[in-house]
PyMOL CGO cylinders between C-alpha atoms (Angstrom):
from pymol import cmd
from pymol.cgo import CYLINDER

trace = [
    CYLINDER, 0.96, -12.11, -13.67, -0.86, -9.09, -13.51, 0.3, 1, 1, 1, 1, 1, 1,
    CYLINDER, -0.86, -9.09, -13.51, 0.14, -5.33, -15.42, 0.3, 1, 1, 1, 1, 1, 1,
    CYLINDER, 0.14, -5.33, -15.42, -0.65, -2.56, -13.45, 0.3, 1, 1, 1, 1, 1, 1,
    CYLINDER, -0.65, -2.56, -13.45, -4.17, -0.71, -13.69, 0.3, 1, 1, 1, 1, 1, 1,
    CYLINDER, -4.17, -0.71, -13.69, -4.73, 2.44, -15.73, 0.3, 1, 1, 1, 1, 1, 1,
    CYLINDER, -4.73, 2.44, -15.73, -4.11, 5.51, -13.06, 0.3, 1, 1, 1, 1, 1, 1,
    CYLINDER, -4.11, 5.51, -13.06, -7.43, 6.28, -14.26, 0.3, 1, 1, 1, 1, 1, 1,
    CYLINDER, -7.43, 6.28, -14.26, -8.79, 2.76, -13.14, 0.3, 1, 1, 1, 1, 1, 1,
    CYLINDER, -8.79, 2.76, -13.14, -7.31, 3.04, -9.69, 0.3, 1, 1, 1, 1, 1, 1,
    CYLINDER, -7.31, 3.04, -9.69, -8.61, 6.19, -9.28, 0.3, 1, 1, 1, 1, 1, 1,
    CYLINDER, -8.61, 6.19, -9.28, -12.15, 5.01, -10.12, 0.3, 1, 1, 1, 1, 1, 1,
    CYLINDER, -12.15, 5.01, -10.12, -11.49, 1.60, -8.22, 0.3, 1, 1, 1, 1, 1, 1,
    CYLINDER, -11.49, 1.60, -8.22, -10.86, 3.62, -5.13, 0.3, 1, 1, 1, 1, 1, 1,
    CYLINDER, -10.86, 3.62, -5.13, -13.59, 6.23, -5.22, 0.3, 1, 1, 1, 1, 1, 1,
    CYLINDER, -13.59, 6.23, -5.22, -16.26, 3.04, -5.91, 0.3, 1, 1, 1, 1, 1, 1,
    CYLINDER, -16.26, 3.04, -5.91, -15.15, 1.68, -2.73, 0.3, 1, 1, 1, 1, 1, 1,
    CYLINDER, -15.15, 1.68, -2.73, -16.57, 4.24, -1.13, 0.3, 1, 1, 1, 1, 1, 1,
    CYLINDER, -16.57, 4.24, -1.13, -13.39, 5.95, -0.32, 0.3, 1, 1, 1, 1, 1, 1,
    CYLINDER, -13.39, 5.95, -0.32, -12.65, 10.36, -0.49, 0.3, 1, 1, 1, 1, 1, 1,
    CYLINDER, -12.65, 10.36, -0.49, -10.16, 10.66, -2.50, 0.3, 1, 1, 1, 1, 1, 1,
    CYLINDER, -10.16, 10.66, -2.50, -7.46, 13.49, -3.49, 0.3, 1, 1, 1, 1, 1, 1,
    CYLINDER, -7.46, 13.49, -3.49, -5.54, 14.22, -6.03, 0.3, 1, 1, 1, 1, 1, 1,
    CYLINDER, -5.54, 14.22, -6.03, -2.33, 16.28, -5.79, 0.3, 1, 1, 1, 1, 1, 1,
    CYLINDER, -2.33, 16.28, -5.79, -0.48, 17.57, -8.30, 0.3, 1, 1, 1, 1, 1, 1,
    CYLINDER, -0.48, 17.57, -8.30, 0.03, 15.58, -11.66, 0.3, 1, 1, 1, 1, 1, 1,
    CYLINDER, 0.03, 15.58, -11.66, 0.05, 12.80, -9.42, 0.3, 1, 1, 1, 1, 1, 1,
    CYLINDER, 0.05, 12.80, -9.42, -0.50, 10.67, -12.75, 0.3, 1, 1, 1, 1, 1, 1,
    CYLINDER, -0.50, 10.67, -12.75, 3.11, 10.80, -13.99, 0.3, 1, 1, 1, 1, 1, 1,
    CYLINDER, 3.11, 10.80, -13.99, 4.83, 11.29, -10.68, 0.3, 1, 1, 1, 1, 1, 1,
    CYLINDER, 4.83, 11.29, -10.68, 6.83, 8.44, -10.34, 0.3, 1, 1, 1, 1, 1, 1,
    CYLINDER, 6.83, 8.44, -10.34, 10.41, 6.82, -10.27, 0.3, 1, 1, 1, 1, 1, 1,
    CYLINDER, 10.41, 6.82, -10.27, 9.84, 4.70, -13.47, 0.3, 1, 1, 1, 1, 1, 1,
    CYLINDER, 9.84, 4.70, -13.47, 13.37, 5.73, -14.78, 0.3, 1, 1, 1, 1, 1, 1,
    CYLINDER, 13.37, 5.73, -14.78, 14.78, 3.77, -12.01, 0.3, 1, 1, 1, 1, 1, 1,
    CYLINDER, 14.78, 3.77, -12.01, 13.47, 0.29, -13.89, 0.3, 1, 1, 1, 1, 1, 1,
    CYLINDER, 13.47, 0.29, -13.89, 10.26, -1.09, -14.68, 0.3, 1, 1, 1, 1, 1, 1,
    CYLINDER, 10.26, -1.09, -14.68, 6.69, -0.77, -12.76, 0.3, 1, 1, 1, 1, 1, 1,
    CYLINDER, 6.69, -0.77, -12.76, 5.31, -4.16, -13.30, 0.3, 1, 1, 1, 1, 1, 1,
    CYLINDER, 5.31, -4.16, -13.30, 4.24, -6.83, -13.38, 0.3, 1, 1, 1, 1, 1, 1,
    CYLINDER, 4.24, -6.83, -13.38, 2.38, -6.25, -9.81, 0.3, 1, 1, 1, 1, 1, 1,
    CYLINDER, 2.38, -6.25, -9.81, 1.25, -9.06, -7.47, 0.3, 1, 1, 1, 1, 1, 1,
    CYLINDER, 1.25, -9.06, -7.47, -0.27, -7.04, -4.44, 0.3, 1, 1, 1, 1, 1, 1,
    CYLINDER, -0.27, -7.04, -4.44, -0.42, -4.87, -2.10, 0.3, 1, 1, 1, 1, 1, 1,
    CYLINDER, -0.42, -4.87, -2.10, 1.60, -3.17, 0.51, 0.3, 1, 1, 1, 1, 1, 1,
    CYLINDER, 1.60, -3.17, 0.51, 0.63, -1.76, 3.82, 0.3, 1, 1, 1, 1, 1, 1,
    CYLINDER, 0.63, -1.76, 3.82, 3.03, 1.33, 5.42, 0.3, 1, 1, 1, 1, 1, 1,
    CYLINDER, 3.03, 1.33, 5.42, 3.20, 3.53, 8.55, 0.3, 1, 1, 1, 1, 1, 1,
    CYLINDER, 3.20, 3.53, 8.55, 4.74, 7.04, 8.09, 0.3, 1, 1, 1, 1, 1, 1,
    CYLINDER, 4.74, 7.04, 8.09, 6.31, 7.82, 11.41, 0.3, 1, 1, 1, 1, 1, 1,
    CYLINDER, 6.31, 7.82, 11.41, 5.21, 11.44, 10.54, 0.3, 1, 1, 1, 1, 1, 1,
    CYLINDER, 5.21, 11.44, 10.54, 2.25, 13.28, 12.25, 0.3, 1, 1, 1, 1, 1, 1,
    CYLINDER, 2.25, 13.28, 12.25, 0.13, 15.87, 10.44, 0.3, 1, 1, 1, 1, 1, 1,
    CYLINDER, 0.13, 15.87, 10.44, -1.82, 14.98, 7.40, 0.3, 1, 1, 1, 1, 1, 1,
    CYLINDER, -1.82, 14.98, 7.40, -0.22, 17.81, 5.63, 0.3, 1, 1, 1, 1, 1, 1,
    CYLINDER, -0.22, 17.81, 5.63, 3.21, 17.21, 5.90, 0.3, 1, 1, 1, 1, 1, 1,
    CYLINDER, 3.21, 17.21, 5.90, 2.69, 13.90, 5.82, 0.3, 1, 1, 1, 1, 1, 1,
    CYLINDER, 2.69, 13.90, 5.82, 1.44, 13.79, 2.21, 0.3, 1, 1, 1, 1, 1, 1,
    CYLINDER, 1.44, 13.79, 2.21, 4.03, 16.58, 1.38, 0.3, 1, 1, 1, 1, 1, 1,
    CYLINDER, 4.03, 16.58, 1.38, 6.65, 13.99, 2.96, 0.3, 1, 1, 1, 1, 1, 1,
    CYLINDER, 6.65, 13.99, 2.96, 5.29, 11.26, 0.66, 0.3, 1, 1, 1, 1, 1, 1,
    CYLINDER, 5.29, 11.26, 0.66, 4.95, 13.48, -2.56, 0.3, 1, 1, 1, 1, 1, 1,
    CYLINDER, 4.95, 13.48, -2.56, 8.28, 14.66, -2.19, 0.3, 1, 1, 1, 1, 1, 1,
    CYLINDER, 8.28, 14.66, -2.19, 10.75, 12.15, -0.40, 0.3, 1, 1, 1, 1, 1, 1,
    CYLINDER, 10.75, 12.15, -0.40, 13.56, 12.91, 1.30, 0.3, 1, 1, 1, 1, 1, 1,
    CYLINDER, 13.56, 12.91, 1.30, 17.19, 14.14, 0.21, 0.3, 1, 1, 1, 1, 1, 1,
    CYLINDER, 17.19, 14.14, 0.21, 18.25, 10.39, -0.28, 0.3, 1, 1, 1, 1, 1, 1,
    CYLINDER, 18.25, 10.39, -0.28, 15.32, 8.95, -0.64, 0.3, 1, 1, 1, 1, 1, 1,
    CYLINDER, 15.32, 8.95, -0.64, 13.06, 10.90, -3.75, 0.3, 1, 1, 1, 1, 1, 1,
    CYLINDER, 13.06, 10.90, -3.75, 9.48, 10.36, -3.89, 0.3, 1, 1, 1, 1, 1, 1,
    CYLINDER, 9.48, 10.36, -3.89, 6.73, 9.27, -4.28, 0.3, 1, 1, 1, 1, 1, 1,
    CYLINDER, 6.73, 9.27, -4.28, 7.21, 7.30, -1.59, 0.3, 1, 1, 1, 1, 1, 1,
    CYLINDER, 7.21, 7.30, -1.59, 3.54, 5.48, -2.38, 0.3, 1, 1, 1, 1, 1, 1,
    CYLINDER, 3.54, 5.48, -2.38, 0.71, 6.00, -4.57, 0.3, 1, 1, 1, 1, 1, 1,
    CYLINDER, 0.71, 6.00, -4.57, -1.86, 6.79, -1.88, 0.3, 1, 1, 1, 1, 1, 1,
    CYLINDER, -1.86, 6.79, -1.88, -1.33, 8.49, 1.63, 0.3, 1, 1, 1, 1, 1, 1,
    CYLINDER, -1.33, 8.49, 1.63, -4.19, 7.23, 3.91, 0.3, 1, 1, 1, 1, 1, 1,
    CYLINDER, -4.19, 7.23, 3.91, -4.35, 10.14, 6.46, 0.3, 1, 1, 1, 1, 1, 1,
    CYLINDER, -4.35, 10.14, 6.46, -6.23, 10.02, 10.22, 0.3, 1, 1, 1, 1, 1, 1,
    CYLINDER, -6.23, 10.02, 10.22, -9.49, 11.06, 8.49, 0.3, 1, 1, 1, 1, 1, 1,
    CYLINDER, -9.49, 11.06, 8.49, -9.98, 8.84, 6.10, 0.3, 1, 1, 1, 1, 1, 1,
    CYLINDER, -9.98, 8.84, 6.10, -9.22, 10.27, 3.30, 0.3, 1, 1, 1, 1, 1, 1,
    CYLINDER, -9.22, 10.27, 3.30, -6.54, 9.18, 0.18, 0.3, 1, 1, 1, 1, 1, 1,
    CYLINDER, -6.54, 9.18, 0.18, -4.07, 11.63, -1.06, 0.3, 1, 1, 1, 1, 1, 1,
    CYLINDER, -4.07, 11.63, -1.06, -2.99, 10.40, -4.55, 0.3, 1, 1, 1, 1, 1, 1,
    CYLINDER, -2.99, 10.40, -4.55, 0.87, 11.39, -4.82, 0.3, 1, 1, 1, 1, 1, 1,
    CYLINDER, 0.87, 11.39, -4.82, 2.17, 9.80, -7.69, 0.3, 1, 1, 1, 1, 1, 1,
    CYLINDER, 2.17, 9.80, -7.69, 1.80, 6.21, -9.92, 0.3, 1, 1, 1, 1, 1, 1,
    CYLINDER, 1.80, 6.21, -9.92, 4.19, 4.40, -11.06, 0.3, 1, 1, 1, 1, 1, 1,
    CYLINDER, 4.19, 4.40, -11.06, 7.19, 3.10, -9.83, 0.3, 1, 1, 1, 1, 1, 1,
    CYLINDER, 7.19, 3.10, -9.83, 7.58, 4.30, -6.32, 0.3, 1, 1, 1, 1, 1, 1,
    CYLINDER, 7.58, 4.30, -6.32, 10.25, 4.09, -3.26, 0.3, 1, 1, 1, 1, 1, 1,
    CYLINDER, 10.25, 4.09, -3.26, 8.07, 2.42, -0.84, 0.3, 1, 1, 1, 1, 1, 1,
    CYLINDER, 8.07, 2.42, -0.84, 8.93, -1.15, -0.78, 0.3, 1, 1, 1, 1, 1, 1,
    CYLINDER, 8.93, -1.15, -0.78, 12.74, -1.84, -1.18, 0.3, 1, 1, 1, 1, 1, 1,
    CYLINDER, 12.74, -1.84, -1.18, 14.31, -4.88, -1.48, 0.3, 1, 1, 1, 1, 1, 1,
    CYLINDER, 14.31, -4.88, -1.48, 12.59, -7.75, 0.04, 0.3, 1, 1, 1, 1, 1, 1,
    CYLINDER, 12.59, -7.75, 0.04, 12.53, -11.81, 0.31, 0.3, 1, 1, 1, 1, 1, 1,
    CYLINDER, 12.53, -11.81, 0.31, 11.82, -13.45, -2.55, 0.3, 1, 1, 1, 1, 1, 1,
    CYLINDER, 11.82, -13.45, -2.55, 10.17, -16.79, -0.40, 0.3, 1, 1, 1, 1, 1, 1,
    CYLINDER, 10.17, -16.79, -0.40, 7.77, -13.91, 0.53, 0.3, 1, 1, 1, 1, 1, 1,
    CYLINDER, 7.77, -13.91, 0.53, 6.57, -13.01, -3.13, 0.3, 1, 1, 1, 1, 1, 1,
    CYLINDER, 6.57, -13.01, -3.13, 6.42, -16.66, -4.31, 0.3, 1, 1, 1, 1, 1, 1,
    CYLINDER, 6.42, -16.66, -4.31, 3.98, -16.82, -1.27, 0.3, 1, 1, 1, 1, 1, 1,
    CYLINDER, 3.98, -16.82, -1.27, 1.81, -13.77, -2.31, 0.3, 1, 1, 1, 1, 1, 1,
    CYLINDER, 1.81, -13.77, -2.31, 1.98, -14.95, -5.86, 0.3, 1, 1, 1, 1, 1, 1,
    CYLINDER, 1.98, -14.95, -5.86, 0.18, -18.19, -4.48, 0.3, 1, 1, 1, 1, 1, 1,
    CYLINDER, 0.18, -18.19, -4.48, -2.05, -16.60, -2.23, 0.3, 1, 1, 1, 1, 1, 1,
    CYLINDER, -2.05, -16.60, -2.23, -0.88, -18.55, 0.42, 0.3, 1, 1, 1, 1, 1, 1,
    CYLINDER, -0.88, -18.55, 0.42, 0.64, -18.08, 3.91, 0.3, 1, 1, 1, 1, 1, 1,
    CYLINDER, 0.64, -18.08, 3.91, 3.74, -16.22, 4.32, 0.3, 1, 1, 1, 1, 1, 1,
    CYLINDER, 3.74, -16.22, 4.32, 6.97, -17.67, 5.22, 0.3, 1, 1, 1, 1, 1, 1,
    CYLINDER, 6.97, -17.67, 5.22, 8.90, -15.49, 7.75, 0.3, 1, 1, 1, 1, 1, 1,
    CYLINDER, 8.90, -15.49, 7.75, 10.70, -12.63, 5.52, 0.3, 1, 1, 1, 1, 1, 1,
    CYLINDER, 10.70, -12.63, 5.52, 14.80, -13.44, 6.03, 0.3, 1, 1, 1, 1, 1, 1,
    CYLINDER, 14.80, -13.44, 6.03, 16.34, -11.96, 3.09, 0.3, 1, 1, 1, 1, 1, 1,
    CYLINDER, 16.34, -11.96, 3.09, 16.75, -8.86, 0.97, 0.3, 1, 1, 1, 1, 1, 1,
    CYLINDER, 16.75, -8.86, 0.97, 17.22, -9.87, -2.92, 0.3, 1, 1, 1, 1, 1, 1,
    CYLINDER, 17.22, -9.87, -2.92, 13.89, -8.86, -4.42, 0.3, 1, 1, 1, 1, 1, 1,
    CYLINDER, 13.89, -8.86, -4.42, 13.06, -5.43, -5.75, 0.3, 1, 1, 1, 1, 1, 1,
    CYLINDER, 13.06, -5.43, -5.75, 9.06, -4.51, -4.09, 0.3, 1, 1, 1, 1, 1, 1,
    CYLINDER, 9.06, -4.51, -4.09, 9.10, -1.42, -5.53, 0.3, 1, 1, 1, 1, 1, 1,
    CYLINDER, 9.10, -1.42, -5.53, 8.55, -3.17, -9.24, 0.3, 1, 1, 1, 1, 1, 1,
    CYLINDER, 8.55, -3.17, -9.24, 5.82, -5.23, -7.75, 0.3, 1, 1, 1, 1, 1, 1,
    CYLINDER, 5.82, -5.23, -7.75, 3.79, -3.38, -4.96, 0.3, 1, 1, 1, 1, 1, 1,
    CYLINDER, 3.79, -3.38, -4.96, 1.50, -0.84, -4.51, 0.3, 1, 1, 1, 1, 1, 1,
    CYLINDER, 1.50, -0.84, -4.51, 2.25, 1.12, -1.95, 0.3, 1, 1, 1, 1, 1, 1,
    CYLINDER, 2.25, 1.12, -1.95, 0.12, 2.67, 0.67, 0.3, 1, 1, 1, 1, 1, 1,
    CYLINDER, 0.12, 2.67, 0.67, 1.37, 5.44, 3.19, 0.3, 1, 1, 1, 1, 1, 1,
    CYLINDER, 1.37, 5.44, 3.19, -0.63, 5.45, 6.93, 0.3, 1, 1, 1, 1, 1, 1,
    CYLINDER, -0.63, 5.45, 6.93, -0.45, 8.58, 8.74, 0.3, 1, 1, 1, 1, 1, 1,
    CYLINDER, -0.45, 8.58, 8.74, 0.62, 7.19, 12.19, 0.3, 1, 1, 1, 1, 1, 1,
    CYLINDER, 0.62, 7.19, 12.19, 3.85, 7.63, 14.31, 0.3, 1, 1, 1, 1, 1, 1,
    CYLINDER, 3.85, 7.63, 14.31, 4.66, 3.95, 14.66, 0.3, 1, 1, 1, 1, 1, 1,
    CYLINDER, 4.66, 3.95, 14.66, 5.08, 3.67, 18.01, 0.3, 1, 1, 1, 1, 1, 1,
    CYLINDER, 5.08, 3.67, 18.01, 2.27, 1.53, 19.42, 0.3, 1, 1, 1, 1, 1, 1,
    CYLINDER, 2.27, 1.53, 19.42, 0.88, 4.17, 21.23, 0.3, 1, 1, 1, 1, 1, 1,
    CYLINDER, 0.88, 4.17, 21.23, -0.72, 6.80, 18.38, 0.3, 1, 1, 1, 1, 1, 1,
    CYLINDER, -0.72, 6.80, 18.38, -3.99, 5.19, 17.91, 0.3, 1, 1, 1, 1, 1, 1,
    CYLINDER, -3.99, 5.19, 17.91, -5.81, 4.88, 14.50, 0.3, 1, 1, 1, 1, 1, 1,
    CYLINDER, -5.81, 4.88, 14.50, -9.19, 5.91, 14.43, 0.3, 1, 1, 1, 1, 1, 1,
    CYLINDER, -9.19, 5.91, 14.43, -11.90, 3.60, 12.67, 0.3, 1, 1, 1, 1, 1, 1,
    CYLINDER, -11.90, 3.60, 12.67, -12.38, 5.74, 9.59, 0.3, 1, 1, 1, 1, 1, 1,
    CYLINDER, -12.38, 5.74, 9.59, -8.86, 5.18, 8.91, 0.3, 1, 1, 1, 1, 1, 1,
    CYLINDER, -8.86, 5.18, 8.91, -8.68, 1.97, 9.10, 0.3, 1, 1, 1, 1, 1, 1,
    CYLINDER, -8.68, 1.97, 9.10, -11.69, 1.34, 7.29, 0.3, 1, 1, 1, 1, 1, 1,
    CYLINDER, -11.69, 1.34, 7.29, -9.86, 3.46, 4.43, 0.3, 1, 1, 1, 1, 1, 1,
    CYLINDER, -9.86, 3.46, 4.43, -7.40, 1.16, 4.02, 0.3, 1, 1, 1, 1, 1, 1,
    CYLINDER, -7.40, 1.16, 4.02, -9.56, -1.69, 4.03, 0.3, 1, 1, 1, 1, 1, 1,
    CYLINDER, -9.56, -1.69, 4.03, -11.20, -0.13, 0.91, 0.3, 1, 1, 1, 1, 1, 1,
    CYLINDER, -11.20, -0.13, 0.91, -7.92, 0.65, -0.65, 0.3, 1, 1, 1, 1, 1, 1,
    CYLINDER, -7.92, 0.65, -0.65, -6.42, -2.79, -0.35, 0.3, 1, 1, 1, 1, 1, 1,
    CYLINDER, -6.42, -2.79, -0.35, -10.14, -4.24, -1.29, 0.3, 1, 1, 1, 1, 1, 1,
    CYLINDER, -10.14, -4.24, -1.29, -9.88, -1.59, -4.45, 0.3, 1, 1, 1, 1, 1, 1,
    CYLINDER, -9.88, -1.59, -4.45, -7.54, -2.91, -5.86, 0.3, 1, 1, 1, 1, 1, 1,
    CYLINDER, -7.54, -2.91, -5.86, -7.79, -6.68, -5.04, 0.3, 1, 1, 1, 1, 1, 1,
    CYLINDER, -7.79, -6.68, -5.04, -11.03, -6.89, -6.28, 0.3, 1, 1, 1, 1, 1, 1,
    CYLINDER, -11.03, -6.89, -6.28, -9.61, -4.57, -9.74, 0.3, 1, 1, 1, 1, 1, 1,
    CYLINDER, -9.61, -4.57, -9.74, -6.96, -7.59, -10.18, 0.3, 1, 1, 1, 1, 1, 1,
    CYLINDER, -6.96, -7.59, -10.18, -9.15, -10.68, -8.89, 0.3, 1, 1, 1, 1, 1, 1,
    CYLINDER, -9.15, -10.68, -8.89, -6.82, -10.74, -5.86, 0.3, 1, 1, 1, 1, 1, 1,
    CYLINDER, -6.82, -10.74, -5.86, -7.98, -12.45, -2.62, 0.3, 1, 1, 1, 1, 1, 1,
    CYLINDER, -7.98, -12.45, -2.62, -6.82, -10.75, 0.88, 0.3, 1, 1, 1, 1, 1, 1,
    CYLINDER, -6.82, -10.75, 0.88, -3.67, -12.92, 0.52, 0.3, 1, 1, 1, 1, 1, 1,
    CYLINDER, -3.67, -12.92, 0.52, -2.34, -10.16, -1.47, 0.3, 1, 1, 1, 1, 1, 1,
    CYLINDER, -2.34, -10.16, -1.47, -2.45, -7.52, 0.92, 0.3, 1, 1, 1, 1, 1, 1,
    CYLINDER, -2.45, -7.52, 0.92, 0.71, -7.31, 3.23, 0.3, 1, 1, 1, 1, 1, 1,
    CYLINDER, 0.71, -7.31, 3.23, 2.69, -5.20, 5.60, 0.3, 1, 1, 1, 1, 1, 1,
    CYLINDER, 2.69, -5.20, 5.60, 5.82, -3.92, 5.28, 0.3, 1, 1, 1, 1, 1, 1,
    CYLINDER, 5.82, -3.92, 5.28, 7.46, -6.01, 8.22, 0.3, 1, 1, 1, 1, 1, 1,
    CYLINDER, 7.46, -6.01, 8.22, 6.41, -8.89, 5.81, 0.3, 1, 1, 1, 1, 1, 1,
    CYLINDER, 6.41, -8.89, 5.81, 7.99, -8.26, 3.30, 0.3, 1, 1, 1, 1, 1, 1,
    CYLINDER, 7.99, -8.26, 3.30, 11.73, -6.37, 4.28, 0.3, 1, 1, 1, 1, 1, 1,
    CYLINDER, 11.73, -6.37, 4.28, 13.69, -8.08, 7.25, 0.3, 1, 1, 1, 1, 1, 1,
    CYLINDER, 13.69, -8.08, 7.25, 13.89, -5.31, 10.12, 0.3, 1, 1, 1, 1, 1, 1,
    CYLINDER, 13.89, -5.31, 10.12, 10.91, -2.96, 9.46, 0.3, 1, 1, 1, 1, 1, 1,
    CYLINDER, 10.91, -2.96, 9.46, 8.11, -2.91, 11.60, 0.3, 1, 1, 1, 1, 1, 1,
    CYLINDER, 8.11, -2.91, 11.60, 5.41, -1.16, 9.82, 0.3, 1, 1, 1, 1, 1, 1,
    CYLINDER, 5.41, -1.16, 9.82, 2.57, -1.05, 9.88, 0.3, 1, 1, 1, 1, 1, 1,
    CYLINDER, 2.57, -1.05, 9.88, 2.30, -0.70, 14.50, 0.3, 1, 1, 1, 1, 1, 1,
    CYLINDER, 2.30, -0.70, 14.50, -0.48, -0.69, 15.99, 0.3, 1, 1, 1, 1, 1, 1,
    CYLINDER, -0.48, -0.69, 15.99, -2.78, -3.36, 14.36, 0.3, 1, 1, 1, 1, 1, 1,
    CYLINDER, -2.78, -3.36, 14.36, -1.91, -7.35, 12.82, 0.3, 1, 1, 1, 1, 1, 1,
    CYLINDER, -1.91, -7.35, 12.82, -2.13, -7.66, 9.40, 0.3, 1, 1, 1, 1, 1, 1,
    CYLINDER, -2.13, -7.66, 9.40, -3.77, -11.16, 9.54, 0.3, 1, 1, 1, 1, 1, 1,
    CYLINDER, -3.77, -11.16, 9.54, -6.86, -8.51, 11.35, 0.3, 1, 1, 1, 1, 1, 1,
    CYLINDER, -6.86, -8.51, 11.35, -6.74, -6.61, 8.03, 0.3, 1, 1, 1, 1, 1, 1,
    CYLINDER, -6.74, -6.61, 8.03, -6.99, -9.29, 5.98, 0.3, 1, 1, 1, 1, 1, 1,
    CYLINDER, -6.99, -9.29, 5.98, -9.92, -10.54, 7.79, 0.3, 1, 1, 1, 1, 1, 1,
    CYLINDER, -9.92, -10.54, 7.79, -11.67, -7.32, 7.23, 0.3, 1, 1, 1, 1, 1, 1,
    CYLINDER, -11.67, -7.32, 7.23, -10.20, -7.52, 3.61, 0.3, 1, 1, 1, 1, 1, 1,
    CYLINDER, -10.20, -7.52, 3.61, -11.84, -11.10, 3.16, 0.3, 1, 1, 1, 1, 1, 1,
    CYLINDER, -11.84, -11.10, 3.16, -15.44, -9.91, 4.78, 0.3, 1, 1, 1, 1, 1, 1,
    CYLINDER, -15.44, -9.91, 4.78, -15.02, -6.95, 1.99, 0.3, 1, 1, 1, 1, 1, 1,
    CYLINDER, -15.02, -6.95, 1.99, -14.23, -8.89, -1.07, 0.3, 1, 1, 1, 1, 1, 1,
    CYLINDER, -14.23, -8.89, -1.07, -16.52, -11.84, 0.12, 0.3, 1, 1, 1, 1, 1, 1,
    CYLINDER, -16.52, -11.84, 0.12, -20.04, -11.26, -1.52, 0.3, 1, 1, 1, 1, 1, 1,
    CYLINDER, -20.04, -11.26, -1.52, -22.96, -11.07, 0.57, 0.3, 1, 1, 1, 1, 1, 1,
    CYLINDER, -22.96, -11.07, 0.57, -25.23, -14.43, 0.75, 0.3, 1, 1, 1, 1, 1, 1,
    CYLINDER, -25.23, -14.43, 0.75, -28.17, -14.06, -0.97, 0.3, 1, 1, 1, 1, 1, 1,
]
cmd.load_cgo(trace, "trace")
């Protein structure tokens, strides 16, 4: 059982990683945390936008929709790399989601398949936003990806978390699909190499 890190902590976590990040607005105390409690968190959770254009893509996420209010994350990982900070805290991101599935990521073991709706991700998640369309066909270029390697890494290595921690969104909420366009057993393998230290 792990409380979530400092905002100050994941910001430093992310930048050590290597990562550019950005800060918008009071990011810090944007958050949904009057909708119930942020916490305790068990990992990580990996999201597609459907939205194309960094900048209204991180407005998008900042913001929310009309029945959906933001943040819909804490980080937007745009096409170039770079993480847009848009609120921490409680955020609208994960949904409800199967319980089987957090036991699993709780273990660090393999994940059953996700049949049910009955657990609230949003308490227990962070939430990462990928700038990509989601159809199979808008491609994600290397420095993205390698940005949310580092992010996931961030804040596995913050909590002591292996890669087993880190999933996608079709994982975790029957019917989504996100994130398109890459497996997340592949990101966990480049998660693992990450976290693994080097051989001396």
């Amino acid at each position: 059982m792990a409380s979530p890190m400092s905002a100050g902590s994941f910001l430093d976590g992310l930048r050590a990683e290597g990562l550019t990040v950005v800060e918008v607005g009071d990011w810090v105390h944007h958050n949904r945390n009057h909708k119930g409690p942020w916490g305790p968190v068990y990992g990580v959770m990996i999201h597609h936008t459907v939205t194309s254009g960094s900048e209204h893509t991180v407005e998008i996420c900042r913001d929310g929709y009309a029945d959906l209010p933001g943040p819909l994350c804490h980080g937007v990982i745009t096409k170039d790399g770079t993480v847009h900070l848009v609120g921490y805290g409680r955020a609208n991101h994960a949904g409800l989601g199967d319980d089987d599935v957090l036991r699993a990521v709780i273990a660090e073991r393999a994940l059953p398949p996700d049949n049910e709706a009955n657990t609230d991700g949003n308490r227990h998640f962070y939430g990462f936003e990928c700038e990509n369309l989601g159809d199979g066909e808008d491609p994600w270029p290397e420095a993205q990806l390698d940005a949310i390697e580092k992010a996931a890494a961030a804040v596995c290595r913050h909590h002591g978390w292996t890669e087993r921690s880190v999933i996608g969104h079709l994982e975790w909420q029957p019917g989504k699909v996100d994130p398109r366009g890459f497996t997340m057993d592949w990101l966990r393998g480049r998660i693992r190499e990450r976290l693994t230290p080097a051989s001396a």
